[in-house]
Every structure is written in C-alpha cells, then in structure tokens.
C-alpha positions as CSV (number, residue, x, y, z in Angstrom):
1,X,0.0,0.0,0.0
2,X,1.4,3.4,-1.0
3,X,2.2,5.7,1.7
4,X,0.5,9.6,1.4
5,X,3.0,12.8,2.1
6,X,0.4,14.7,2.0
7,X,-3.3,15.1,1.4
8,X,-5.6,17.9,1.2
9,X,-9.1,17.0,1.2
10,X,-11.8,19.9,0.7
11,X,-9.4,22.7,1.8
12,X,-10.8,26.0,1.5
13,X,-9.1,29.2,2.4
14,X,-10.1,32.7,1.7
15,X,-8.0,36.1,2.4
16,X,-9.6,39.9,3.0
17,X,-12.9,37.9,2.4
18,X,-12.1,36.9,-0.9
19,X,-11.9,33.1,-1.5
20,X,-8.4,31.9,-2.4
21,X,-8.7,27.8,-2.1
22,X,-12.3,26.8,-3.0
23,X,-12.8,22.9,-2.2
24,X,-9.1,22.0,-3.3
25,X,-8.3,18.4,-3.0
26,X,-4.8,16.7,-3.7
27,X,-2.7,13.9,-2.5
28,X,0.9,13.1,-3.1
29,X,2.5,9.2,-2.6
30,X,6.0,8.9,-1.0
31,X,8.9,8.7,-3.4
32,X,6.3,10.9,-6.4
33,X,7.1,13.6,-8.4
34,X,3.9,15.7,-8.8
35,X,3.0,17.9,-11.3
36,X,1.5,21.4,-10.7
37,X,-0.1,23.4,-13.6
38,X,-2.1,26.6,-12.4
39,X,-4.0,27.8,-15.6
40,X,-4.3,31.3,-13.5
41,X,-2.6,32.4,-10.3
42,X,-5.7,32.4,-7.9
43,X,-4.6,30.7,-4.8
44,X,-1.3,29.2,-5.7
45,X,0.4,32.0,-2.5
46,X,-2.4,30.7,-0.6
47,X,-1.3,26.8,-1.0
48,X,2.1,27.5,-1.0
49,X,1.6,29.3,2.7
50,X,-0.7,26.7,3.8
51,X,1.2,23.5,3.0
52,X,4.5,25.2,4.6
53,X,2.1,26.4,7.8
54,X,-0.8,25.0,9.2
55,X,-3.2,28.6,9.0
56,X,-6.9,29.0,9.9
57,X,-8.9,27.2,7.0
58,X,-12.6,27.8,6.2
59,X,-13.2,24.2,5.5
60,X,-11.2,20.9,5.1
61,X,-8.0,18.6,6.0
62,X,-4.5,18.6,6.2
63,X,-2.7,15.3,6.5
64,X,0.8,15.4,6.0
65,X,3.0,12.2,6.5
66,X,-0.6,10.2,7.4
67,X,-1.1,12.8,10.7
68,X,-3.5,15.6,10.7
69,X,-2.0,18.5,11.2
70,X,-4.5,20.5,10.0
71,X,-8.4,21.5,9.8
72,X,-11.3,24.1,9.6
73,X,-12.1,23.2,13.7
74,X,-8.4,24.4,14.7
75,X,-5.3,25.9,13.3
76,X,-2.3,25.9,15.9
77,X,-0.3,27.5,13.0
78,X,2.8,25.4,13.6
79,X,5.3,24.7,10.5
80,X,5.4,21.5,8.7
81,X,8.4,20.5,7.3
82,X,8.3,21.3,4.1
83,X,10.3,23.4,1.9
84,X,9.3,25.7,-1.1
85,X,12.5,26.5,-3.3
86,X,11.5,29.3,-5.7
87,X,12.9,31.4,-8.2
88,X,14.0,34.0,-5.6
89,X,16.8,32.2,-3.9
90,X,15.7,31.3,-0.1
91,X,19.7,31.1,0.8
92,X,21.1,33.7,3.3
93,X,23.3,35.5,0.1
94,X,26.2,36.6,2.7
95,X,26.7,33.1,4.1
96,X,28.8,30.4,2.7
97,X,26.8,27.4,1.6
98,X,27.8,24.7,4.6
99,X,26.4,27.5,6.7
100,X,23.2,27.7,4.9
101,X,22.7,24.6,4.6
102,X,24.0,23.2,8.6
103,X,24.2,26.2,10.7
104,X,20.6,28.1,9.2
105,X,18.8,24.8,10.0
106,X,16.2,24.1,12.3
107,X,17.5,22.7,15.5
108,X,21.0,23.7,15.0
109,X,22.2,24.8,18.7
110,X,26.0,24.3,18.9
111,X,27.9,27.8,20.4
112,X,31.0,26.7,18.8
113,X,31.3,26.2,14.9
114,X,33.4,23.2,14.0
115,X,33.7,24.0,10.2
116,X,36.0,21.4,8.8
117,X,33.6,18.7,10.6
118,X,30.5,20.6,8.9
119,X,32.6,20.7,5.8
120,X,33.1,16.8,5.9
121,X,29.4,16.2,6.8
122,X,28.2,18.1,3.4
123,X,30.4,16.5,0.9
124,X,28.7,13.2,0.4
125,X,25.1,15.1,-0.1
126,X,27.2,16.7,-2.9
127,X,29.1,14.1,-4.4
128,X,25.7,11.6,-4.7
129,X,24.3,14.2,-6.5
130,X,27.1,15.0,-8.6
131,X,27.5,18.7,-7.8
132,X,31.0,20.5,-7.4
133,X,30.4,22.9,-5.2
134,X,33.1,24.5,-2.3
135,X,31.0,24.2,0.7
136,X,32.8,27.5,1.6
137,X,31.1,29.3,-1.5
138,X,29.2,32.2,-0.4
139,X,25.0,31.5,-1.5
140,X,25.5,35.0,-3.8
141,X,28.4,33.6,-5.7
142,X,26.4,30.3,-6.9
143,X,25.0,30.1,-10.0
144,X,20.7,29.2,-10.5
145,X,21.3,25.7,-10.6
146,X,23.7,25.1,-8.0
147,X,21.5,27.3,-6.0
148,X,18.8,24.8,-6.4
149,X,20.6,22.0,-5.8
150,X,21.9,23.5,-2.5
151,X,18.2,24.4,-1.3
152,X,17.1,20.6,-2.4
153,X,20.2,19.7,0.1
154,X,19.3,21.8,2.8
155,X,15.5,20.5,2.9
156,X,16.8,16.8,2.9
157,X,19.3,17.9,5.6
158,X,16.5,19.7,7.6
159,X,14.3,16.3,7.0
160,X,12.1,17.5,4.4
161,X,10.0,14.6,3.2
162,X,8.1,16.9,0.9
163,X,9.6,19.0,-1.3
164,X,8.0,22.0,-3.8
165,X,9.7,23.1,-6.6
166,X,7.4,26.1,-8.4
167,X,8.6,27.6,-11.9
168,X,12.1,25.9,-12.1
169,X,11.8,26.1,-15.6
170,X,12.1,29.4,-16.0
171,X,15.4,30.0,-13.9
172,X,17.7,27.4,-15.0
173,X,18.3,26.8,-19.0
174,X,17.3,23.1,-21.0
175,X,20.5,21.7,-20.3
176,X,20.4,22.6,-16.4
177,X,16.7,21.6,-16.4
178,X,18.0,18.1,-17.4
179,X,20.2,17.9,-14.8
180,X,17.8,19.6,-12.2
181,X,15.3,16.5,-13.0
182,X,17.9,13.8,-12.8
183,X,18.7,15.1,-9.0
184,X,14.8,15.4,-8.2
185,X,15.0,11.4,-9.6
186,X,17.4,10.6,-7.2
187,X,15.8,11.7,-4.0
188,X,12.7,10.2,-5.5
189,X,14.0,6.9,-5.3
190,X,14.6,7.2,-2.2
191,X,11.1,8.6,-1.0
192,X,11.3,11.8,-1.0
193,X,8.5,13.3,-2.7
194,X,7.8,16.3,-4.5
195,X,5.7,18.8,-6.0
196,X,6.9,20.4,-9.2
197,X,4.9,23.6,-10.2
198,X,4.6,24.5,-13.8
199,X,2.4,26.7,-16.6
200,X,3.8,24.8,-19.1
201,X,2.7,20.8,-19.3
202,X,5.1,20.1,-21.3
203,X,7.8,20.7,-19.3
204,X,5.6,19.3,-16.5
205,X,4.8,15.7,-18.5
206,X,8.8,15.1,-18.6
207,X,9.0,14.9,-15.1
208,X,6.0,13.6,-13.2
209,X,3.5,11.0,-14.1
210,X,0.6,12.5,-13.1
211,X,-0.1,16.3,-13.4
212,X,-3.5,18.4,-11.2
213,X,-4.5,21.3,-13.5
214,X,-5.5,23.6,-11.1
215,X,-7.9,26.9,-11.5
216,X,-9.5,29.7,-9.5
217,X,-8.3,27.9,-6.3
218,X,-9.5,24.3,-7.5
219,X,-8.2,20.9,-8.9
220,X,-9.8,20.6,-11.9
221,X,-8.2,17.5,-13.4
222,X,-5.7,15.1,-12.2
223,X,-4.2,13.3,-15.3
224,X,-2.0,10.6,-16.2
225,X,1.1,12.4,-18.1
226,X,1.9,9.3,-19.8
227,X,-1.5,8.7,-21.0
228,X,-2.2,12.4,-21.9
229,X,-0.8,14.5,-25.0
230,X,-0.4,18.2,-24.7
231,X,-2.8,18.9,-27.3
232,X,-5.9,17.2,-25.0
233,X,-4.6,19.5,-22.4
C-alpha cells in the first residue's frame, strides 16, 4: 500500500474575504514527483503558505505524513516540514553554503562552529548528486542551478520529506533543467516526494507522471502524463 505525504481534502481558504482555495483536493505518494499546472494564479500564495504552515482554513483537511495536522475546527499555525524552493533564492546570500545549509537549520544549537567537521558532513550530499560545489562558497556567488541543488540539500538535511519546486523552468536553462530533473529522480527513489509547479505541461509531463491542473483555487483535473498528449490538455 502506498504511503501519502500529503493530502488535502476539501481545503478551503479565503483572504480579506475573498476566496483563495475553493474545495481543493490533492494527494501526493511517498517517493512521487507531482506535477502542478495553475492555468491562472488564484490561490497558488495561498497553497504555498498553507502547506508550509498549518493557518486557519474555512473548511477541510490537512494530512501530512498520514497525521492531521490541520483542519477548519483548529489551526495551531505550527510549521510543517516542508520546503518551497523558488525562483527567488531562499539562501542567506552573505553566508557560505555549509552554513546555509547546517548552521541556518532548524535545531542547530551548537555555540561553537566546528567548520571542517560541517565541511566533511556536506560532501557526500554533494558528491551523490554529482555537484561541485566549495561548501565555503558564499550562496551570492552560486549560479541558478547550484543554487537549487543547495536548497534541495538543505530540505533533505532539515528532514524534508516533501519537497515544492514552483517555476524551475524558468530560472535554470534546458541543459540545467536536465540535470535539475535527474537530482529530483534521485531523492525520488529514495522517498522523498515532491511537487513540481509549472504553466507549461510540457515541461511538466517530462517529469511527473501524473499532473493536477489547477484553477480559481481548485483541482480541476488530475491526469495521467503518460496517457495524456499536450494537445488534450
């Protein structure tokens, strides 16, 4: 039986009385790669805000890792942990990328800095996913793609088991893209799951097996990318 990440049932959210999630419904397996496609952008802030913290809902669920963490009755507003990794960079720019990715972390509470341990900690992450990167690299100095690929490490550092990637495409060129997909394979395989958000289903269908067209704050469609040419979308 396939384990859920995540699953909003019926979630509905509104902002300055004006409805921003309107019945939305979604589930993601452990170890998949979902695809996003918002035909307009009415509610994607909203679910982005929601799935990272657990905020007053009008109605509906929040399950994340098969626990409820969240629902119309009560909203402690406690984080999940999930990360969102967008086009603007979520890396402290004046800090070197061991520091972003160890020392900026949730939990971290050690007075004293031991660098060359923190160095020797970060180098396998890098070296499974192929990346050379100086782990004393300041985050300002790194280009789109390594700067993606150090988020994706930090959110499997901080224990991440969901992951949202939203408009990749548009950052990082074909050829980075490429490689960009091949890491988000690799953490797939080994259950890490996540969502990828996209207005173009091409990109979208090379990626992820099953796409949610979403619009005005709903799930419209959840379709089979495999089974599904561009030209029925």
């Amino acid at each position: 039986m396939k384990e859920e990440v995540l699953r909003l049932d019926r979630g509905t959210a509104m902002e300055q009385g004006m409805t921003e999630l309107n019945h939305f419904s979604l589930n993601i397996y452990a170890g998949e790669i979902m695809g996003l496609i918002p035909v307009n952008g009415l509610g994607l802030t909203m679910l982005l805000r929601l799935l990272r913290q657990n905020l007053p809902l009008h109605y509906g669920y929040v399950y994340y890792r098969e626990k409820l963490v969240n629902h119309w009755l009560h909203a402690d507003h406690s984080y999940n942990r999930i990360a969102v990794i967008e086009g603007r960079s979520g890396l402290a720019d004046d800090l070197t990328v061991v520091d972003n990715v160890f020392v900026l972390r949730q939990g971290f509470k050690k007075m004293v800095i031991q660098r060359g341990l923190l160095n020797r900690l970060l180098e396998p992450f890098l070296r499974e996913i192929d990346m050379e990167i100086s782990a004393d690299t300041r985050a300002c100095d790194l280009t789109n793609l390594e700067r993606f690929m150090v988020e994706i490490v930090k959110a499997v550092v901080a224990g991440c088991r969901l992951i949202i990637l939203n408009d990749a495409g548009t950052t990082v060129s074909d050829v980075e893209l490429n490689k960009l997909h091949s890491v988000l394979r690799h953490y797939a395989a080994e259950g890490i799951s996540f969502l990828y958000i996209s207005r173009h289903y091409e990109e979208v269908r090379v990626i992820c097996d099953r796409a949610a067209l979403m619009i005005h704050g709903q799930i419209s469609k959840i379709v089979s990318t495999r089974d599904t040419p561009p030209d029925q979308i």
